[in-house]
N, C-alpha and C positions, 0 to 999 in steps of 0.2 A: 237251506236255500232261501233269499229273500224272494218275495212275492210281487206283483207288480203295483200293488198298492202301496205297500211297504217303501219302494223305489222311489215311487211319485212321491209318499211323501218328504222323503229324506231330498230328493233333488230339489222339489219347493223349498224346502227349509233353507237348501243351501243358497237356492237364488237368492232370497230373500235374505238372507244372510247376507251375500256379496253385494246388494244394493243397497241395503243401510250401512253395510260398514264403507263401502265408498264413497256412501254420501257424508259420514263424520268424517273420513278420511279425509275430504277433499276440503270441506272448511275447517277443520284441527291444522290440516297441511298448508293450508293459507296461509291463516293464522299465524303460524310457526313461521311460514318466512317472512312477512313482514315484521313478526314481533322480534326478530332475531336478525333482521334484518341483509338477507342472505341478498347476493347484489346478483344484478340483472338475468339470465336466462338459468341461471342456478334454481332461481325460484321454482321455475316451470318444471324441473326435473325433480325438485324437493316435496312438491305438490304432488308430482304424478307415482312418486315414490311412496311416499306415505299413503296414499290415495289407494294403489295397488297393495300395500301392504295389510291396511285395515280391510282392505275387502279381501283378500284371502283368508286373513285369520277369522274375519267372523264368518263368513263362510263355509268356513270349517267345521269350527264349533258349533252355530246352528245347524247343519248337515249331519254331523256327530251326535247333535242332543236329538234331531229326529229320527237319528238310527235306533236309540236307546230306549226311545220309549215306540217305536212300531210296534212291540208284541203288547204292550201294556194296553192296549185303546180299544 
């Protein structure tokens, strides 16, 4: 059974996780549409796509790596 410290830390991690990886998300996903030059409201959707994407997966993974080491600390 996890414990409720163990909890908090895994859900901070994952916040944290979901707000830096949105923030690379969102200037990587810029980025990308004007480098690649993807035309008018496409942009907005290639942004928010990428943007959602990178913040799930890191999310994830730092949520995951603080589940991993809860018992070790």
């Amino acid at each position: 059974m996890i414990d409720s410290r163990c909890a908090t830390r895994v859900a901070t991690g994952a916040a944290i996780g979901v707000s830096v990886g949105g923030a690379v998300g969102a200037v990587y996903g810029t980025y990308e549409a004007f480098a690649y030059r993807i035309p008018g409201l496409y942009k907005v959707r290639h942004i928010g796509r990428t943007t959602v994407g990178s913040a799930a997966l890191f999310g994830l993974f730092l949520g995951a790596g603080s589940f991993l080491h809860c018992g070790r600390s």
